[in-house]
N, C-alpha and C positions, 0 to 999 in steps of 0.2 A: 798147309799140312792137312792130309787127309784126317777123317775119324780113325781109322782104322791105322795109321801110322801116330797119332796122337795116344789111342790104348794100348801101342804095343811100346811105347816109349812112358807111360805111366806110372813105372817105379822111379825112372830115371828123373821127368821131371817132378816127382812129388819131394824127391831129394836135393831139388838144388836153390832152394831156399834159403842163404845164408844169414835170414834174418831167427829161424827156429830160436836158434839156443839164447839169443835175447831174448822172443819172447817167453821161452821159460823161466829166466830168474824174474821177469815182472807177473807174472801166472804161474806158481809154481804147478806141476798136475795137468802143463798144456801137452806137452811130448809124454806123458804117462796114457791121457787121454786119446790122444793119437793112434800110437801103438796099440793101445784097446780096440780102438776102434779100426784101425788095418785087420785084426784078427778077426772080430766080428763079421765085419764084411767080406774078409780074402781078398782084397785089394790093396794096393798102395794108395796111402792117403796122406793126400801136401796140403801144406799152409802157404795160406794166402797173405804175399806180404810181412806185415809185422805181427799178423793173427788180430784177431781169433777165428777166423773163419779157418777152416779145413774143408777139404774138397777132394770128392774121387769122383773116376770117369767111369762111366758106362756107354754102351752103345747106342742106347735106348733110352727116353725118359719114364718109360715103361719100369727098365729095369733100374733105374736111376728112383722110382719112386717106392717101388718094392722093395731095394735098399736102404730106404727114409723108414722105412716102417720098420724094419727090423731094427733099427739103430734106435728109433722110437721105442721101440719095445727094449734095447735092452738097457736103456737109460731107466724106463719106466718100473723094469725087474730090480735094477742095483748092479747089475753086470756091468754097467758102464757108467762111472762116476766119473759126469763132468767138471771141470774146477771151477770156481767161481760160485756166486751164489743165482739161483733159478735155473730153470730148464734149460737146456740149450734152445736156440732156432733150427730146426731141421727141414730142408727142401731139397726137393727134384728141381731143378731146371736143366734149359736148354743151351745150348753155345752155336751161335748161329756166322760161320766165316766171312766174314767181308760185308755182314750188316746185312741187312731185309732191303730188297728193293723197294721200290717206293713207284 
């Protein structure tokens, strides 16, 4: 799947996660956290797995890291209270199809 067919499909898979609502009764603040952070950014943002990672897509790591920073900031401001205790881990990376050649 292309980049461009993976961003336009980015609300769709950040919802088909059917592990969410588990992990909310073990974190309670995880899907409150979430939704903050969809609004923050204007993107759809999925969870990885049984969490706690969450994840949105950009086209760019460019823009993927300019997104880190605002989310940085608004952890930093109080606009975005993460659950648990300490800062969240915040990163850009990349997603590379079918591995790096060698």
């Amino acid at each position: 799947m292309s980049a461009a067919a993976l961003l336009a499909r980015a609300g769709i898979l950040a919802t088909a996660n059917d592990l969410i609502v588990p992990a909310e009764s073990v974190a309670p603040g995880l899907t409150a956290f979430r939704r903050g952070l969809s609004r923050v950014i204007r993107r759809p943002v999925g969870q990885s797995g049984s969490g706690p990672t969450l994840w949105a897509l950009y086209s760019s790591e460019h823009e993927a890291a300019a997104a880190a920073d605002v989310v940085r900031e608004a952890v930093s401001s109080g606009l975005l209270v993460a659950p648990g205790e300490g800062d969240p881990f915040i990163a850009a990376t990349t997603l590379v199809a079918g591995g790096r050649k060698r």
